[in-house]
N, C-alpha and C positions, 0 to 999 in steps of 0.2 A: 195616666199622663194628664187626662184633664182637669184633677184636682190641685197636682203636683204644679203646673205651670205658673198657675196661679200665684200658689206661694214663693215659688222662685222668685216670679218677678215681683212681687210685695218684696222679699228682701233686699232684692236690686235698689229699688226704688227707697229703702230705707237705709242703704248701705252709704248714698249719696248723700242723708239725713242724719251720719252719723252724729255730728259732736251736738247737732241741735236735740237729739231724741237723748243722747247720754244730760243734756244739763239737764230736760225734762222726767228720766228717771230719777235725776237726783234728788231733784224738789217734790217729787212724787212721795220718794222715801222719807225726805224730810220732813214731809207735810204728817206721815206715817205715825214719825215716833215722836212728833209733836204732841197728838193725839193720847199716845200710850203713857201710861205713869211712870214705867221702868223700861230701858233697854234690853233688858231680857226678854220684856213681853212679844218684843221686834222676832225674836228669834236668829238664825247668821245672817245679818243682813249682806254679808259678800255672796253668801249664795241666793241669797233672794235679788242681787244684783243679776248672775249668772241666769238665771233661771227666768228672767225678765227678757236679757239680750238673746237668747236661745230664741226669741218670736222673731225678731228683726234682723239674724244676722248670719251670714254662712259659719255654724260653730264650727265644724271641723277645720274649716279653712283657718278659723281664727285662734283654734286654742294649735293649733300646729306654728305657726308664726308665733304664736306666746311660748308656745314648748321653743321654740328653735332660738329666741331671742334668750329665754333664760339659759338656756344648755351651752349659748357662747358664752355668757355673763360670767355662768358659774366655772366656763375652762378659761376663761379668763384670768379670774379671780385666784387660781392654781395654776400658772405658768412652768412651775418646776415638772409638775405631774403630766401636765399637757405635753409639756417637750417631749419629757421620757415615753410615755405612751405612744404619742403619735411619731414618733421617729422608730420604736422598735415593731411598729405596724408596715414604718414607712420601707423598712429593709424588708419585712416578709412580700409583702405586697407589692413592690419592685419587683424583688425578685421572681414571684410570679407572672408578672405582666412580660416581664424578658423571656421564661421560659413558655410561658404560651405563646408570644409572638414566634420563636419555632417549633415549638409542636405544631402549632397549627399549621404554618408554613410546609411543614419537611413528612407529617401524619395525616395531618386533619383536610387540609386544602386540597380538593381535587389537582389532580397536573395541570397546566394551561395547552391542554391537546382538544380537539374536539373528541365527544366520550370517551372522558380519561378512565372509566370503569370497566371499559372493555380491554384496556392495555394491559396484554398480559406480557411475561417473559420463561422462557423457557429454560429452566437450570443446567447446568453443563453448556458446555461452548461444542459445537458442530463443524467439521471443515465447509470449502465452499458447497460441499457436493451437498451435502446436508440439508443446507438452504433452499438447493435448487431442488431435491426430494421434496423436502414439505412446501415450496410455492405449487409444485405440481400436483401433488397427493393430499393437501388436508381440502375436506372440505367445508371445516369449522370454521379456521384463520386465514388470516392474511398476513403471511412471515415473510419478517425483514432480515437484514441482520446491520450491526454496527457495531463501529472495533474505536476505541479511545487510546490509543498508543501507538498510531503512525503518528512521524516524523517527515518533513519535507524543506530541503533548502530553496528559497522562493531568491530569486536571481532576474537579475535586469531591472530593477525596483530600487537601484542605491546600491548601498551597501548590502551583500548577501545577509538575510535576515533566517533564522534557525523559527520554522512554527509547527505547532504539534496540529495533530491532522486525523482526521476520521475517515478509514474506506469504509462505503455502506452502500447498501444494496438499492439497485437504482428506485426501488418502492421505500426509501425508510422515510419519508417525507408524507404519501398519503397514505401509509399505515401509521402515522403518528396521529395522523390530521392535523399539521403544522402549515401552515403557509408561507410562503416566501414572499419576501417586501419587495424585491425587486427581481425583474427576470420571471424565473420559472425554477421546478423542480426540477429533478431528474425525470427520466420520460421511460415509460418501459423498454426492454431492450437495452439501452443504455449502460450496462452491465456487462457487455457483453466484446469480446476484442474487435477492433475496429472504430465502436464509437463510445469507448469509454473514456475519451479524454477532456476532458469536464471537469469541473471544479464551480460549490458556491462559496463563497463569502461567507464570514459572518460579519456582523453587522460593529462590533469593534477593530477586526481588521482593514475591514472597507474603507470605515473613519482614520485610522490609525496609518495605514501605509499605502492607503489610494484617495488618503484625502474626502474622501466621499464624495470621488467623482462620479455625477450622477449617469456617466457614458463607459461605468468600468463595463457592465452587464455585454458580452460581445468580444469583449478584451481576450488576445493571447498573453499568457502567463507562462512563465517556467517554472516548473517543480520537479526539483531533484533531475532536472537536465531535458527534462520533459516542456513540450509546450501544450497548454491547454487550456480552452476555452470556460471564459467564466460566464456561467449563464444563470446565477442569481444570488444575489446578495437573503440573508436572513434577518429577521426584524429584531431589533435591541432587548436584551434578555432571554432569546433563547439558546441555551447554554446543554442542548442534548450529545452523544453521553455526558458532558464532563465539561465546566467553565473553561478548562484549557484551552478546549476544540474549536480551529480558529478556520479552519476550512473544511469541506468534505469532498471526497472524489469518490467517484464510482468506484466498487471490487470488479476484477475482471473474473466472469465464471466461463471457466474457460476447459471444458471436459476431455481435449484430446492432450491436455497439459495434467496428464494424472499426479504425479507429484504435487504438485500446485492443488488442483482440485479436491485430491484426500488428503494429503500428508501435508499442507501450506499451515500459515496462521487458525488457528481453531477462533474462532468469536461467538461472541453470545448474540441469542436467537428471540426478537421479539416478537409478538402477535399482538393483531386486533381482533378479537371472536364477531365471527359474523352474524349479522339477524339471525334472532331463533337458534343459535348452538348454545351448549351451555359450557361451563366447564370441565365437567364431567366428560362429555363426549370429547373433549376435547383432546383432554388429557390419556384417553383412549386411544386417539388417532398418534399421540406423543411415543406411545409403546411402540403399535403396528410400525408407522415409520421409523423408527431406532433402530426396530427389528430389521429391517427391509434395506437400509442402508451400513446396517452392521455387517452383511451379507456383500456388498459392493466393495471392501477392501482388499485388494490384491496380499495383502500381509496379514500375519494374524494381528487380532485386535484383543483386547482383554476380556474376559468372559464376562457377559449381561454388559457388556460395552453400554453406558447413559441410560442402564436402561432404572435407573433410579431417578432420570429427569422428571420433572413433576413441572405445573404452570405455576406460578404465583404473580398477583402484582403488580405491574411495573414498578408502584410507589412504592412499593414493598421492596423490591430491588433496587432501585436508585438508594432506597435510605440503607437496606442493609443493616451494617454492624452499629450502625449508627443510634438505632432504635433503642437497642438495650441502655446506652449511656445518655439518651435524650432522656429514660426512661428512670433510670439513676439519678441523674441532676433535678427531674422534676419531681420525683419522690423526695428528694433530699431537701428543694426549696419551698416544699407542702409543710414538709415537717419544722421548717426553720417558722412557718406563718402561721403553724401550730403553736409552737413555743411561745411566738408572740403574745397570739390570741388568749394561749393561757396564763402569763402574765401582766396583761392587760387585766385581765378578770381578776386575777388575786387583788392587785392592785385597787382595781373598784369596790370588789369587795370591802376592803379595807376603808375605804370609804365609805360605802354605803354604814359602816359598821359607825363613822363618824357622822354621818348625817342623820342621824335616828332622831335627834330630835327637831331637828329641819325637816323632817319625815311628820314624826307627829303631828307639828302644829299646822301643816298642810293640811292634816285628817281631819285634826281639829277643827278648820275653815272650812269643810265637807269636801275635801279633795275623797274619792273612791282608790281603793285599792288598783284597778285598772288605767285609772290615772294617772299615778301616781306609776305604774309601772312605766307605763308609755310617758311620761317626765323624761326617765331616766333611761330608756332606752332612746330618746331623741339623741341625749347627751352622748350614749355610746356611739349611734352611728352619725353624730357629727365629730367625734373623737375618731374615728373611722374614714371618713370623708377626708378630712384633713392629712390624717398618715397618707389614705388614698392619691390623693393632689400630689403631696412627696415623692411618694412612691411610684408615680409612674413618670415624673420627673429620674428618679433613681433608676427607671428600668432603662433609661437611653442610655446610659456608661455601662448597664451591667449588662445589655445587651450586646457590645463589646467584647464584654471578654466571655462570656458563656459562647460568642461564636470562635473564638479561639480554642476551643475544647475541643468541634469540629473538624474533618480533613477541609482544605482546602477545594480540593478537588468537588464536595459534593453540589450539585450542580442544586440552584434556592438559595444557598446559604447567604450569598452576599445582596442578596436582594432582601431579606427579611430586615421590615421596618417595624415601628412602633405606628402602629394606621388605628384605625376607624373602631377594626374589630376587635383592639384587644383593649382602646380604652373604654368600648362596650363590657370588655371581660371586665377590666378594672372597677367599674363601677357597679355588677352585680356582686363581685368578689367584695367591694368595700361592705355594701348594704348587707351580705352574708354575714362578712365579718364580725362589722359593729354588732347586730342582734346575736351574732356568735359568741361573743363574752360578755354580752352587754343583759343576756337575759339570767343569770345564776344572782348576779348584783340587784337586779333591780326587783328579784323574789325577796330575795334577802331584805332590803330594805324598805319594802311593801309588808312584811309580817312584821305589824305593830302592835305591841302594845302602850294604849297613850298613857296612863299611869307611870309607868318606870321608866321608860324614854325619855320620859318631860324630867321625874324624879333624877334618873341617873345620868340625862345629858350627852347618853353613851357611852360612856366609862364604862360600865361592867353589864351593858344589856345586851350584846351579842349574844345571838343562839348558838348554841354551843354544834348545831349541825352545820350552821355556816363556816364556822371558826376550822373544824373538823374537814368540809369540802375545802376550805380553802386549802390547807395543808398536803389533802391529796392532789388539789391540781398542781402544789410545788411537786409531786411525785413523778406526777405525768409529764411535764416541764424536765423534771432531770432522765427521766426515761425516752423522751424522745433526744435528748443532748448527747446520754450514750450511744445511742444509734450513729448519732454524725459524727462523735466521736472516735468510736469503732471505725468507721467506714472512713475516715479521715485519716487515724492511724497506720490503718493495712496498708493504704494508698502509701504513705509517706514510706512506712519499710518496704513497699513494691519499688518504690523509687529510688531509697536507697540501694535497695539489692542493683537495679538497672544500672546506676550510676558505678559500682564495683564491678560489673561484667569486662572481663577482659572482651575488648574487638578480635582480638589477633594481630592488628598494628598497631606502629605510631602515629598518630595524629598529629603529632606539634609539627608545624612550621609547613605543612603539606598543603599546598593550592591546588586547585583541580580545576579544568579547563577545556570545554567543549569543543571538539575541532569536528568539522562534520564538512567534507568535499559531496558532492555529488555520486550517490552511490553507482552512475555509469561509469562516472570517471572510472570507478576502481572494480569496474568489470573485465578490466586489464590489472592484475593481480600486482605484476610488477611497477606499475607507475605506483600506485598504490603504497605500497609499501618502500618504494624510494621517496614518496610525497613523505610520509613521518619519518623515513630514516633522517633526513635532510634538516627537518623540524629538531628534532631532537638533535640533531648534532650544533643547530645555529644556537639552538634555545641554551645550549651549556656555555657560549660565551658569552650569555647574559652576567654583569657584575654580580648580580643579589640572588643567582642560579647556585647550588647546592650540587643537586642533582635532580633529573627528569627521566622521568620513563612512559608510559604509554597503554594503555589497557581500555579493552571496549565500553569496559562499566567499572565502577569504584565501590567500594564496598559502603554500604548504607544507602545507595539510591535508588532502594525500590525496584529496581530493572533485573529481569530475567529472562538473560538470556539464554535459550533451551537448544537441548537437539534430542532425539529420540538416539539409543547408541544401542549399537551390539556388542557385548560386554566376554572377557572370555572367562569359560568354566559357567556359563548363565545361559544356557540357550531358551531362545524364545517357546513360547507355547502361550496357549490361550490361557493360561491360568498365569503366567508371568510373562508380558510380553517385552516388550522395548523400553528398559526405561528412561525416564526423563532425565538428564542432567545437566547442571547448569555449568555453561560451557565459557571459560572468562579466554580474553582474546591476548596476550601480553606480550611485551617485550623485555630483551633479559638482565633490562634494568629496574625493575617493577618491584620483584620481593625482595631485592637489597634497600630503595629505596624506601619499601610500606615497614621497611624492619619483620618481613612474614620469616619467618625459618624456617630451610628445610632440615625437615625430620632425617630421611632417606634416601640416599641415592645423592642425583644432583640436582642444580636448578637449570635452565635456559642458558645457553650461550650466542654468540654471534654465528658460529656452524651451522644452530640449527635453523637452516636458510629451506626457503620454499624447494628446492630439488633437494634438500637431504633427506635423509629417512626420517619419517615421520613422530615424531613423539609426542607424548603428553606426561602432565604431573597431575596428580590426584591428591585429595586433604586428604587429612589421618580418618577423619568420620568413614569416608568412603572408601578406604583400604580395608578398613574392620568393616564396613558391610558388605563388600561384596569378597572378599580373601580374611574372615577372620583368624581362623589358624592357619595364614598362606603368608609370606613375603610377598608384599603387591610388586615388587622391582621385575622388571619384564613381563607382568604380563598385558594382553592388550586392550585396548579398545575402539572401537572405530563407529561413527559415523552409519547408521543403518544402510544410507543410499553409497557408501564406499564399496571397493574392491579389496583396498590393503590397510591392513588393522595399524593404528598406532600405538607404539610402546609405550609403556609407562617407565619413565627416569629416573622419579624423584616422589615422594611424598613431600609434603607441605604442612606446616600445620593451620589448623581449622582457622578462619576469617567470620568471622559476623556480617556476612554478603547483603541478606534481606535487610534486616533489622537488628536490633541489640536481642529480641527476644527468640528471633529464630536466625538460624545460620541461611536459611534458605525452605523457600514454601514446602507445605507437607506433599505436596504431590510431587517433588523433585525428589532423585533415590541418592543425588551426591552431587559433586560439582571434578572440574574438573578447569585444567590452565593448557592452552595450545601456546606453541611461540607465533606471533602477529604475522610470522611470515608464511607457515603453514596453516594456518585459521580456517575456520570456515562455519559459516550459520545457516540459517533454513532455507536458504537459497540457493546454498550451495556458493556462496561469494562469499571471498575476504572482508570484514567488517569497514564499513564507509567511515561509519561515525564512531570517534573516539576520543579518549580522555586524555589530555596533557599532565602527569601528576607535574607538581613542581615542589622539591622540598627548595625552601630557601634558605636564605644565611638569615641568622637570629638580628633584627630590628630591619629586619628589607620591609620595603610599601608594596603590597600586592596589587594596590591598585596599578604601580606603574610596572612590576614585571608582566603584569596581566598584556596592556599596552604595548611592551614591546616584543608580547609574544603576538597579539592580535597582529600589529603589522609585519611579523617574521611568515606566519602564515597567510595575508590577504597577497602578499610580496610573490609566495610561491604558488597560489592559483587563487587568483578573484572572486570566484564561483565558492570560498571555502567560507561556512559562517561558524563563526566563533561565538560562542553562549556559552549560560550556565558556572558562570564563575562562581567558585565554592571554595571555604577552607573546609578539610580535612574535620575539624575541631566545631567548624557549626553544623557540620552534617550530624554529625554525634549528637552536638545539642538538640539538633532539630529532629533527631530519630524518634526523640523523647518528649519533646514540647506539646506533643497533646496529649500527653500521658503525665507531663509537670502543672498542664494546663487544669486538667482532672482534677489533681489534686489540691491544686491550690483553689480551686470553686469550694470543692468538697467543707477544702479546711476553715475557708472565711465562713461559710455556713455553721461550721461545727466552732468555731470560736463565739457567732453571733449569737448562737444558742445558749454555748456556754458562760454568758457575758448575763444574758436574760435570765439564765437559769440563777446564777450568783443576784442577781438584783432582787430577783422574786424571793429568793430563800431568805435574803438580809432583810426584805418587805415584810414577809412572814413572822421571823423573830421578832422584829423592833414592835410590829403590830403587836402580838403575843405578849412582847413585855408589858405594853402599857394596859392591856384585857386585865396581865393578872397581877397590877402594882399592887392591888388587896393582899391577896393571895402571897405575893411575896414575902409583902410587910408584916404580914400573921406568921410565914416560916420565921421570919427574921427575929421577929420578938422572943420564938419559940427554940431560938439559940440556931437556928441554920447558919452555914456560916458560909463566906465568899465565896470558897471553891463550890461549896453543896448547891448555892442561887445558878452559877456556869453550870455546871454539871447538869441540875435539872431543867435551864433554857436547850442547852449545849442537846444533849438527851431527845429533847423534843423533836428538832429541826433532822437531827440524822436520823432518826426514827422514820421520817418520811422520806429525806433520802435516802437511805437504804431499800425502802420497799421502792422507790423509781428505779435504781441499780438494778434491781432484781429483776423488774417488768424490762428495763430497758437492754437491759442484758440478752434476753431471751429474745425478743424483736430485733437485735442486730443479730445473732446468730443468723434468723431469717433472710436478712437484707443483706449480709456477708457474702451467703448463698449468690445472693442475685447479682451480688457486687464479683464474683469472684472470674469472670472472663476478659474484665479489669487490672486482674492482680499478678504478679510476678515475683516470684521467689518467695511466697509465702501464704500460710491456709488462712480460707477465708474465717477456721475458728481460732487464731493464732492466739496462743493464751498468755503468750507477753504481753500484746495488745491490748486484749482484754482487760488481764490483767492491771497493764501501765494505769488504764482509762479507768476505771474504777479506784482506783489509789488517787488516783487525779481529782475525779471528780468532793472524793469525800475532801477532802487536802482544800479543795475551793471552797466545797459547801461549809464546813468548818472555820475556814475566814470569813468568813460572810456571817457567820451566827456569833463570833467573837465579841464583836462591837457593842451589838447589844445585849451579850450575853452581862458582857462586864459589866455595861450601864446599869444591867439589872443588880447584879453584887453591889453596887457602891449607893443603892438608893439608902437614903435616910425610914428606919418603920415606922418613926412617929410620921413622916409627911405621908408613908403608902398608908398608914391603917384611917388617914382623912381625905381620903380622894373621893368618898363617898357623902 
């Protein structure tokens, strides 16, 4: 250091002295070759310039400012090349910035919990009893529990307002380690009957329908006919389960309410591991208790009853199914910023292949090969840089729609921004990048020879290995294009196949419309069901009214509504116990209305009233699985906690209840339709909250039948909120919109490719033409003729495409694989697909070599056998 200071600051001190020491070298030199008889005797006087300022001046600093000023000049000076380059950098490199801004967000980013690494969750959902076993028995965790699909009508607030609502266990608050902004959590105990009538806020509702009154905290509230104390709001953005979740109320654990406590709502089970456990132990205590509480059911239960729960997570659980498609789309936008990167490089090459004797006469002035490298790699990663700048301008729109890909529901999503840490991505990713294509070019154009460079000017002095790599990176360029191609294709016939699925109804012209009273109200069974009869009979003297019927849930909205049943010809035992069946709530205008047919028997009538004998109808799927060689007509099913079995009437044919892709989840054995006036769900109570179908008459405005069904129903109890306005026809749409969303990501990727792959292959011929004008002009004298000049450019280019076909054929088979829990109605090796995309691609690559395939047939031999 105290050699080194010294000279530092002599250059400091001379850096202030520049333009006086630069005239001073000059006249120094001058005074030189004054002296000397011939300027040869001088030797390069630009590097005896060089080699003079190397005493006085920071070189590094200054030949990097000289590299960075030439490297605009010369992208300057090529604005066609600049554009094309840096905009197809700018779509790879966007597209990365967007997709790390969620990985990072929804993978990589701890949760915002205090030690989110100890947040575990416990697979399989537990009744209440469950929970109350493991807060007493583990001595690893701290177990909560929490449910994202209560529902609550919050009244005396205005108008009754419909909000979705989370019971959770009065610790889910310091097992998260979440804090509350205003008030308090829930308090131990608090779980418990008696003093579980409590509710917090979240921190958008607070704003939204209390104003953000900062005296709500203390406030009585009604919910669902309930009044209950709010005793703390939550701080803005925390969205635990589920962005929906807009309040939380205590679970009541309530053990002399055995129904309730074993057989109630099942919910999933979190944990905080405590100092000192590990996993492992943990996971141990996960058995013994399963064990131990498998033993506490009054019924039988299914053999090894959860006993395959395991811990994982929490981030792990939040993200879920999510992961393999975050996981998809970011493989998919790698390889679009591959494709770039490797036609960027062909590109350069093709230049560097033109700058050979702009190369030379550098050498010649004593530029060094290392130089001379780093020249040209400034130029790539400021050609880099610049796509960069674009490119994460491009990642704010396409962060957009890559979150539309996503469920709505997963709780980050709407928070992930373009910040701090992903334009730090961006700009290792640039710096990567540039030296990423930027170093095959700047070999290339560092192996000089000064003799025939200066001689040939470039024309025929490429090395024939560069000429050679170029061509394979067009390989690799169309091998990674089939991949997105493939994986873009299946998509599109998974989506056609979706879009052909019969539902089971008609959709046209169907609204659908939320009516949800107070589920006390309709703990008197009869007002209940004279509340909708009354509705529906006003609702049909609506003008632009068709017909109306009535059902707890509609097909396509997610909701499963279940009951455990006893089945006849099925009897229970630990190896087949009770099974699930999803239980629809209707009246006997319902399957005339949805256009459902019955198969069997009959459908619903106005008879079948709450005191007549009890019936039900079953889909055809669950006739054949439970009576395959039986007529299902008479026999019964009931209700596990009933006395008296209900008949089966009528078969029905199959509905698309869940989704277009399943009829209804794999843990459900069938479904089943009660009449609304005999009904009954896990409570054992007639359904509170139900659906208004409305077909209308062809050119009605849904907005205004919507309106004068709202004030048909606020008219017949005030306490009644009306939400969730739906046609019929957007449910459909929307069953499928993250799965059209998928695809159309997929596809703009696999067209971007394919855009770049066609650019680089017409790059590659037109260069090639001009390498071999000699060469041509010698066939041509030699009697070649037009078609033969095509033929052997034409020859060249699918030569290398074909061996990309082949590599890139092979790697989507791979990623088909990983793509395939994605796909619908078709294999992930579909060899239409396959097929189509290779027919495709040659079809393109072939247009693209035409141009100057022909340019090359029509050249003149006398002018190619003088390009030399």
């Amino acid at each position: 250091m105290t050699f080194s200071l010294p000279r530092w600051y002599r250059r400091i001190v001379f850096f202030s002295r520049r333009e006086r020491l630069e005239r001073e070298l000059a006249e120094e030199i001058e005074f030189h070759r004054a002296l000397k008889q011939d300027d040869r005797e001088m030797g390069n006087i630009a590097l005896a310039k060089e080699e003079s300022r190397d005493m006085w001046s920071f070189l590094s600093i200054e030949r990097f400012w000289q590299d960075l000023r030439y490297a605009a000049r010369m992208l300057r000076r090529s604005p066609g090349f600049t554009a094309l380059a840096g905009l197809s950098l700018a779509l790879g490199i966007g597209g990365n910035a967007a997709m790390f801004s969620l990985v990072n967000a929804l993978l990589i980013r701890p949760l915002p919990y205090s030690q989110p690494e100890r947040l575990l969750r416990i697979t399989s959902v537990y009744p209440k009893a469950g929970l109350a076993l493991f807060q007493q028995e583990s001595r690893t965790m701290e177990v909560a529990s929490v449910s994202a699909d209560a529902e609550f009508n919050l009244t005396g607030e205005g108008e009754a307002a419909r909000l979705a609502g989370s019971v959770a266990s009065a610790n889910l608050f310091s097992v998260l380690g979440a804090p509350v902004e205003r008030g308090r959590a829930f308090e131990p105990g608090e779980d418990r009957p008696g003093r579980d009538g409590l509710v917090i806020l979240s921190h958008s509702l607070w704003k939204t329908k209390f104003g953000g009154d900062p005296q709500v905290v203390g406030r009585m509230i009604a919910l669902n006919g309930v009044n209950r104390l709010v005793v703390g709001v939550m701080p803005a953005g925390f969205s635990f389960p589920s962005p929906q979740v807009q309040l939380w109320v205590p679970a009541r654990l309530d053990p002399s309410n055995v129904e309730d406590y074993l057989g109630g709502d099942y919910v999933p089970l979190i944990a905080r591991l405590r100092a000192g456990a590990t996993v492992a132990q943990a996971q141990g205590e996960v058995r013994a208790i399963t064990a131990q509480l498998d033993s506490m059911f009054p019924w039988p239960m299914p053999r090894n009853w959860n006993m395959d729960s395991r811990l994982i997570s929490l981030q792990e659980d939040i993200v879920g199914d999510v992961r393999r498609k975050l996981l998809v789309l970011l493989s998919s936008v790698c390889i679009v910023l591959l494709v770039a990167c490797t036609n960027v490089a062909s590109l350069l090459l093709a230049r560097a292949s033109a700058r050979r004797k702009e190369m030379a006469l550098r050498a010649a002035l004593g530029a060094g090969r290392f130089r001379i490298i780093r020249q040209l790699l400034t130029e790539s990663v400021l050609l880099a840089a610049s796509g960069g700048a674009l490119g994460l301008a491009l990642a704010v729109a396409a962060l957009s729609v890559f979150r539309s890909v996503l469920p709505l529901d997963l709780p980050g999503v709407a928070e992930v921004r373009i910040d701090g840490h992903v334009a730090v991505f961006v700009a290792a990713l640039t710096l990567l990048t540039g030296l990423a294509f930027g170093i095959a070019p700047a070999l290339s154009a560092s192996q000089i020879d000064l003799n025939q460079a200066i001689r040939a000017g470039g024309q025929r002095s490429a090395r024939s290995f560069w000429v050679l790599f170029r061509g394979w990176l067009i390989a690799a360029e169309v091998a990674l294009t089939v991949v997105l191609l493939v994986a873009a294709g299946l998509l599109t016939r998974s989506l056609r196949a979706l879009a052909d699925v019969n539902p089971g109804f008609l959709p046209e012209h169907v609204l659908t419309v939320r009516i949800t009273p107070n589920q006390s109200f309709c703990s008197d069974r009869a007002k209940c069901v004279a509340l909708y009869g009354e509705l529906l009979r006003r609702a049909r003297d609506i003008p632009e009214v068709a017909d109306v019927a009535a059902a707890n849930t509609v097909p396509l909205d997610g909701e499963v509504p279940d009951m455990a049943a006893d089945v006849e010809d099925h009897p229970k035992t630990a190896d087949f116990p009770a099974p699930m069946l999803w239980t629809g709530a209707i009246t006997p205008e319902y399957l005339p209305l949805m256009h459902i047919p019955v198969l069997a028997g009959r459908g619903f009538t106005e008879s079948d009233a709450a005191n007549s004998a009890p019936v039900v109808l079953v889909s055809a799927s669950t006739a054949r699985h439970f009576w395959p060689a039986e007529n299902a007509l008479g026999k019964h099913i009931k209700p596990v906690w009933e006395d008296r079995w209900r008949t089966i009437v009528g078969v029905v044919a199959d509905v698309r209840q869940f989704n277009l892709t399943n009829r209804v989840p794999a843990w459900i054995s069938g479904a089943i339709y009660m009449p609304y006036a005999q009904s009954v769900q896990g409570d054992q109570q007639v359904p509170a909250a139900m659906n208004l179908l409305v077909r209308t008459a062809a050119g009605a405005d849904p907005a205004r039948v919507t309106r004068e069904i709202r004030k048909l129903a606020i008219d017949q109890n005030p306490n009644v909120a009306v939400s969730e306005v739906r046609t019929m026809e957007s449910m459909i749409s929307g069953s499928i919109s993250g799965f059209r969303s998928t695809m159309g990501v997929l596809l703009s990727f696999a067209m971007t490719a394919l855009l770049l792959a066609a650019i680089g292959t017409y790059g590659l011929v037109s260069h090639s033409v001009v390498q071999r004008t000699y060469e041509i002009g010698v066939r041509m004298a030699l009697g070649a003729s037009k078609p033969n000049i095509v033929g052997l450019i034409l020859g060249q280019s699918l030569r290398f495409v074909a061996g990309g076909v082949v590599a890139g054929a092979g790697a989507a088979i791979v990623f088909a694989r990983f793509l395939s829990s994605l796909l619908y109605g078709v294999g992930a090796t579909d060899p239409v697909t396959f097929a189509g995309v290779i027919l495709f691609l040659f079809g393109i690559a072939a247009i693209a070599s035409c141009a100057p395939a022909w340019r090359a047939a029509r050249m003149d031999p006398l002018k190619s056998l003088r390009v030399d």
